[in-house]
C-alpha positions in Angstrom: 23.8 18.3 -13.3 26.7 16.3 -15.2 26.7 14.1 -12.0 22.8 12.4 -13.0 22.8 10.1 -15.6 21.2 11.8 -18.6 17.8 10.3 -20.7 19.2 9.2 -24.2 16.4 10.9 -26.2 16.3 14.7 -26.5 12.6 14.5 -25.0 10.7 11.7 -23.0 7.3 13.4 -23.1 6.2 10.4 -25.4 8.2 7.9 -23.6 6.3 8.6 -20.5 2.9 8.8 -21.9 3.6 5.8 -23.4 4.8 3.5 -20.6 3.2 5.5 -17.7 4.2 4.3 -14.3 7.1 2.0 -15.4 8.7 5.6 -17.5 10.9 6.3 -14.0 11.5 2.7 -12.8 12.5 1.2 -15.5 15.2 3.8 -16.3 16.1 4.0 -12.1 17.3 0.3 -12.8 18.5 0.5 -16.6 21.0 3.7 -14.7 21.8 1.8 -11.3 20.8 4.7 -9.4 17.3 6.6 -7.6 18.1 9.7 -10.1 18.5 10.8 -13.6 17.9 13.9 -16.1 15.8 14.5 -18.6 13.5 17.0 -20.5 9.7 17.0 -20.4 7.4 18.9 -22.6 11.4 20.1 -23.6 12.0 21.4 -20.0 14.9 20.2 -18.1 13.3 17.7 -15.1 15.0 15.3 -12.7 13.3 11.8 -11.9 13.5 10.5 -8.2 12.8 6.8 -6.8 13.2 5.9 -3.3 12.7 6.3 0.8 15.9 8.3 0.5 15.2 10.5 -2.0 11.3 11.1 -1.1 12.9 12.6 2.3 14.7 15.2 0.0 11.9 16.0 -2.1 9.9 17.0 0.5 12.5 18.2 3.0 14.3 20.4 0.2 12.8 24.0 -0.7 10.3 22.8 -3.8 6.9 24.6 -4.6 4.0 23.1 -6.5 3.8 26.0 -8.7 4.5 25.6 -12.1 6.2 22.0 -11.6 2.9 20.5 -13.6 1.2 21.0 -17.0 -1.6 23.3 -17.1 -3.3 20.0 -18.8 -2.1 18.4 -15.9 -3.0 20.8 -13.2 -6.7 22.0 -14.4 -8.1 18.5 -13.7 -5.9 17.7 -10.8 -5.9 20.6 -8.5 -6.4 23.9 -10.7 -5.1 27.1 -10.1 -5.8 28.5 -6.2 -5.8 25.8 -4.8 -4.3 24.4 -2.0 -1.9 22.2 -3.6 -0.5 25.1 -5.6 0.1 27.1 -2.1 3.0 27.2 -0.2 4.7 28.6 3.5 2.1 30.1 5.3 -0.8 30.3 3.4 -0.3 26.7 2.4 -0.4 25.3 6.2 -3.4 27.5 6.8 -5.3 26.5 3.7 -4.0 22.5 4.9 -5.6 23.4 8.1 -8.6 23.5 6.6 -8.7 20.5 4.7 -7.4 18.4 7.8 -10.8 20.0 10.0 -12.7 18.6 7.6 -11.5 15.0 8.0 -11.2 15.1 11.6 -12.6 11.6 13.4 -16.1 12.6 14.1 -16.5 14.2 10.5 -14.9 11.0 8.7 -17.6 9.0 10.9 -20.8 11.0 9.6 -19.1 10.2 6.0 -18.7 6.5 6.5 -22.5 6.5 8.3 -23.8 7.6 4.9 -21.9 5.8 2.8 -22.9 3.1 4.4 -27.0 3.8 3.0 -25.8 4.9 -0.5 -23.7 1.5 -0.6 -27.4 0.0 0.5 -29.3 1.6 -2.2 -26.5 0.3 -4.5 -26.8 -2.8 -3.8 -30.5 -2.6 -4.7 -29.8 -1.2 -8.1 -27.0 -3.8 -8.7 -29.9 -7.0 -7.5 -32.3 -5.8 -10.3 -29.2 -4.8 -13.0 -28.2 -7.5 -15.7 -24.3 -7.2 -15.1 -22.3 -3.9 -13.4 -19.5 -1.8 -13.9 -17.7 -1.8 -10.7 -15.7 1.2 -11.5 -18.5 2.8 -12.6 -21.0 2.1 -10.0 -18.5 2.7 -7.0 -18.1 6.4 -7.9 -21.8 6.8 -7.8 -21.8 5.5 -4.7 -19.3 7.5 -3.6 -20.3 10.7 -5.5 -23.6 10.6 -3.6 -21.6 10.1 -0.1 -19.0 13.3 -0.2 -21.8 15.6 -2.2 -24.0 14.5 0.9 -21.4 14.6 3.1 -20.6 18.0 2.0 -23.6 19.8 2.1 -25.1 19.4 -1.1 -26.9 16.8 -1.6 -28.2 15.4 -5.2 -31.3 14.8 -7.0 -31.8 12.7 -10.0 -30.8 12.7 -12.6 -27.8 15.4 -11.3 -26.0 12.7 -8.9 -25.3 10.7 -12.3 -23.9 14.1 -13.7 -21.7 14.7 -10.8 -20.4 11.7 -11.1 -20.0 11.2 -14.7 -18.1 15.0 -14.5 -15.8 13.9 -11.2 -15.6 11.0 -13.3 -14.0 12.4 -16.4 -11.3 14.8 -14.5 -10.2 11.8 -13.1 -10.1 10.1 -16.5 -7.9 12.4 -18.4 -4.9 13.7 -15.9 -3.0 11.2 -17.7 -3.5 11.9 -21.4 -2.9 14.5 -23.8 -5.5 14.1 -25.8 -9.4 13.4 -26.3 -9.9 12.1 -22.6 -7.6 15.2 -21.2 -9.7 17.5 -23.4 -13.1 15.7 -21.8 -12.1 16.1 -18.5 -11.1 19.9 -18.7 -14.9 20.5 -20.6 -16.6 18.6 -17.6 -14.3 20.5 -14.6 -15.9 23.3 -16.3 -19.6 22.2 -15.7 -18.7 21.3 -12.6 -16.9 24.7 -11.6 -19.8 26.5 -12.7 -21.7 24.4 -10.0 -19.8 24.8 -7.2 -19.6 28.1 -7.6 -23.2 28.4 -7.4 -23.1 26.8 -4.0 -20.8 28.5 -2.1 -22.7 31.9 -3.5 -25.9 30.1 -2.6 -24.6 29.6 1.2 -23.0 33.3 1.4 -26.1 34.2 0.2 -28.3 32.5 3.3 -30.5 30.4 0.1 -28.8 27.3 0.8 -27.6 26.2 4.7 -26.3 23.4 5.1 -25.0 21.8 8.5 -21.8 24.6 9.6 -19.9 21.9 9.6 -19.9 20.4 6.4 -17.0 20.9 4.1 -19.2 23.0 1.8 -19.9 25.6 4.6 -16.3 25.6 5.7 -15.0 26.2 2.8 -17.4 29.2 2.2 -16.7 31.0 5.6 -13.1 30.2 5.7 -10.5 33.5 6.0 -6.8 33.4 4.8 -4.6 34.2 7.9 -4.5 38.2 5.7 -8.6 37.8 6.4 -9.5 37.7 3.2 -12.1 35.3 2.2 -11.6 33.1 -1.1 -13.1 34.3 -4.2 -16.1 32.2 -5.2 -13.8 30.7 -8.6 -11.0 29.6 -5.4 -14.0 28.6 -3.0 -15.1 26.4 -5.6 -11.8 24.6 -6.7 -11.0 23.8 -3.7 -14.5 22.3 -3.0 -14.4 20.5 -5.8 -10.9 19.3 -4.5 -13.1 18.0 -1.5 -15.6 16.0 -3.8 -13.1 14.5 -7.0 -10.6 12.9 -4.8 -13.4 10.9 -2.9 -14.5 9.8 -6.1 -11.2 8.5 -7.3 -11.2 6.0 -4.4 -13.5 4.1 -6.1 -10.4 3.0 -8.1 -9.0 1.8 -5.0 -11.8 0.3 -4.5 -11.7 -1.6 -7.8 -8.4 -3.2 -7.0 -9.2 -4.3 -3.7 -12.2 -6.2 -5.2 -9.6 -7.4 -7.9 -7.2 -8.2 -5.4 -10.3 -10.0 -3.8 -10.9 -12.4 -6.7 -7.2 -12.8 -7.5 -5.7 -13.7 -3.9 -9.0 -14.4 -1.6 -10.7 -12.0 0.6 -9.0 -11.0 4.3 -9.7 -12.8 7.2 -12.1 -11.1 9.5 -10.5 -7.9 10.9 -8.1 -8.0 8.8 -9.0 -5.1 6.5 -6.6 -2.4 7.0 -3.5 -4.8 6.5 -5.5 -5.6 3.2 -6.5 -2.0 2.5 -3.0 -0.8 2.6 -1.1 -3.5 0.4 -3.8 -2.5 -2.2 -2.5 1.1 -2.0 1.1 0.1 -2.1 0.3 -3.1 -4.5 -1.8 -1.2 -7.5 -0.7 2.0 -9.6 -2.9 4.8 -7.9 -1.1 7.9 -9.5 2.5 7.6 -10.8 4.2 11.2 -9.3 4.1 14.0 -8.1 6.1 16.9 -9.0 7.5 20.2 -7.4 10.0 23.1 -8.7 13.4 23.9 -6.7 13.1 27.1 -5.3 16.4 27.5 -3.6 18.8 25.6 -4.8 20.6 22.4 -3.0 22.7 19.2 -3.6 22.2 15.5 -2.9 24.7 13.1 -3.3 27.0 15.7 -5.2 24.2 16.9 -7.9 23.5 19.9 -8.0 19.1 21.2 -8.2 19.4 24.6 -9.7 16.6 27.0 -9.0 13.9 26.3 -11.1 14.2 22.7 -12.1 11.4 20.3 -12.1 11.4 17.3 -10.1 9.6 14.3 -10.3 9.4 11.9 -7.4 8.1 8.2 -8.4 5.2 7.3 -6.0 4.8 3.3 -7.7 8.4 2.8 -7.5 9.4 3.9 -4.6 6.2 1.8 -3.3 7.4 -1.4 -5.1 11.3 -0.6 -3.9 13.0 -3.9 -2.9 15.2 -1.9 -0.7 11.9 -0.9 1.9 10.1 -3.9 0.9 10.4 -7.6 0.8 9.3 -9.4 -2.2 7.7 -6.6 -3.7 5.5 -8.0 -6.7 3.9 -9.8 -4.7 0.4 -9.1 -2.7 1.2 -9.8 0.9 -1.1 -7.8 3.2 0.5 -9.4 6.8 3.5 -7.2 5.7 1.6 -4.4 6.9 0.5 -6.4 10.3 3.9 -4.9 12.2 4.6 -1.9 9.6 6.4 0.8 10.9 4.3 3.8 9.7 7.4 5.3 7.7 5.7 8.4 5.5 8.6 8.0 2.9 9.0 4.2 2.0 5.2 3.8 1.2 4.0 7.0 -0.7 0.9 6.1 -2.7 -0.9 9.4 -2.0 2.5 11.9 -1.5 4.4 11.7 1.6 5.8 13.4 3.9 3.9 14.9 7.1 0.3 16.0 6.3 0.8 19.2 8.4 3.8 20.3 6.7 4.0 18.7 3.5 1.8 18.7 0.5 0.9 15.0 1.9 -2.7 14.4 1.0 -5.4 14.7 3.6 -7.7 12.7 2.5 -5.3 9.5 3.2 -7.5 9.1 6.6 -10.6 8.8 4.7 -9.3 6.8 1.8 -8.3 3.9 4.4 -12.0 4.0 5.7 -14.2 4.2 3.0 -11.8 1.3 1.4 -12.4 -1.0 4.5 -15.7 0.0 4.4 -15.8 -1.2 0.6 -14.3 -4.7 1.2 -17.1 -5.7 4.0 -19.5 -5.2 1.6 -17.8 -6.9 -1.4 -17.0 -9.9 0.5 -19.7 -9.6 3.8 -22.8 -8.1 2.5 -23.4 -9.5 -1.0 -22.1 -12.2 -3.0 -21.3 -11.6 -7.3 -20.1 -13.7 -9.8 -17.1 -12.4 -12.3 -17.6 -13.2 -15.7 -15.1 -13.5 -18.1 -13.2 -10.3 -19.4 -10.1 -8.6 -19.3 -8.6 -7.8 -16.0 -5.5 -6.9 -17.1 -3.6 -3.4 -15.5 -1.5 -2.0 -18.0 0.8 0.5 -17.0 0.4 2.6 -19.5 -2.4 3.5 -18.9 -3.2 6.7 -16.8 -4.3 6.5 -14.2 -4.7 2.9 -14.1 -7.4 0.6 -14.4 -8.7 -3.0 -14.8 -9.3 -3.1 -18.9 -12.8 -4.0 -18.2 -13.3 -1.8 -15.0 -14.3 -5.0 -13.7 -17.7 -6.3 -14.6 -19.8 -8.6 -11.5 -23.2 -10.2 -12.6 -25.6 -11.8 -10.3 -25.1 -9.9 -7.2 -27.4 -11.3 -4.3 -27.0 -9.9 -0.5 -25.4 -12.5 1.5 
């Protein structure tokens, strides 16, 4: 690995929990290069930026096992997942994920959506000021829960939320909020669990095709059916991603009040330069399994690698002016999976692209015709600051509205 620039300090652990989604940019330009070495949690990893080098991460033999922390991996994905699957059982298991977001069934989600953002609203008319960040993962809790085949009661939607909530809060931190969000995954994996036994069971039936139901029935290509611990993970990896789109969802209504709202039908456009625009998640990782070279370096079996998602999103060499928010750049974009990355890229049938991308779009231009169609807000003043060094990222203030009135 002489041939990548090497990290100055013995371990960057602290380095990257400390400047978050700037750690592998920064050091890309300080180096002059889309690559360089280093040692996380004092193992040996290599940090990629870039179209060109997203097309080797995933075109190269990597797996997702092992290549995060366990503090990492139990909020993010947990063990039997999908994500940690590869060959075979992994496009089978990614089968199933991608029949659960198929058109119609994206279409039922955004139909009740649509009521709980309703209801919202209502709560928001009679509330002194709201949390956006907050409120939107209510909202969106109660869709996918619905959506899924398990609908909530009071007061258990706000405890849904407030757990999906929490993993989502600490995949970035080492400490109290990483230790929060493991306690809560653990509520909620005790409830999931409980509903997929309940629907094996015949006490709870909900529509065959929710993603609840699916995910009970469904058969590894051996014909073995997941154990109720896997069944629930990968439920809950159904129901915690939705969630964390109300973070999108918070930018766009930043983006909003910072740069105007899009023109009629121009949501996608706006949608997208949100995604590429505002730190979602800073990397995603994957261990060499056979070994291979790039550019002259050699990736030994077994070494870590990093690929920067908010760099290679904000790289000048894919696109123009890159700080700054221009949505008509995505007006006659080209649909490259590798240049614009903010959920993994890659193909979604072969590569651990996310599957929810489809969905995310939606419910976001969903979410900006009601912020700036349905009801009108004021935004006091606060701190709307993103620092990126925080993760994941967030407005300081999660963004607070008062005086919300439908339009």
């Amino acid at each position: 690995m002489s041939g990548i620039p090497r990290a100055a300090t013995l371990d960057s652990t602290a380095e990257l929990l400390r400047e978050g989604y700037a750690f592998i940019p920064s050091r890309c330009r300080r180096y002059g290069c889309d690559a360089f070495e280093t040692r996380l949690l004092l193992a040996p990893a290599v940090c990629l930026q870039g179209a060109e080098a997203a097309r080797v991460f995933y075109g190269q033999q990597l797996t997702r096992r092992g290549a995060l922390p366990l503090a990492v991996l139990g909020l993010l994905q947990d063990k039997g997942s999908v994500a940690g699957l590869d060959g075979q059982a992994h496009r089978a298991r990614k089968d199933l994920f991608l029949s659960i977001v198929e058109p119609a069934q994206r279409r039922r989600l955004l139909g009740i959506a649509a009521q709980e953002w309703q209801l919202a609203i209502e709560r928001w008319r009679r509330a002194d000021h709201v949390v956006l960040l907050d409120a939107v993962e209510e909202v969106l809790c109660r869709a996918v829960c619905a959506w899924s085949g398990v609908p909530l009661g009071e007061p258990e939607a706000y405890e849904r939320t407030r757990e999906l909530g929490a993993m989502i809060e600490g995949t970035g931190s080492l400490g109290p909020r990483n230790a929060r969000g493991h306690l809560m995954r653990r509520r909620t994996e005790r409830w999931a669990a409980a509903v997929i036994g309940g629907i094996r069971a015949g006490s709870l039936t909900p529509p065959q095709e929710c993603a609840a139901a699916a995910i009970a029935r469904y058969r590894a290509p051996g014909g073995q059916q997941l154990s109720s611990e896997d069944a629930a993970v990968e439920l809950i990896n159904v129901l915690r991603p939705t969630v964390a789109v109300a973070r999108f969802i918070v930018f766009e209504a930043l983006a909003v009040h910072q740069h105007g709202p899009p023109p009629a039908g121009g949501e996608e456009p706006f949608a997208q330069e949100v995604r590429r625009f505002y730190p979602f998640f800073p990397a995603v990782a994957g261990k060499v399994t056979g070994e291979f070279e790039w550019r002259g370096y050699r990736f030994p079996a077994g070494r870590r690698v990093l690929l920067d998602l908010y760099g290679t999103n904000h790289d000048p060499r894919s696109w123009a002016d890159p700080g700054q928010f221009r949505p008509e750049r995505f007006a006659g974009w080209d649909g490259d999976p590798y240049s614009f990355i903010p959920q993994g890229g890659g193909e979604h049938a072969r590569h651990h692209r996310c599957p929810g991308e489809w969905p995310t779009i939606e419910l976001m231009e969903q979410a900006l015709q009601v912020l700036t169609r349905d009801i009108t807000y004021t935004v006091p003043r606060q701190d709307l600051s993103v620092p990126l060094g925080r993760i994941p990222a967030q407005p300081v203030s999660r963004f607070v509205i008062r005086d919300v009135r439908r339009r």
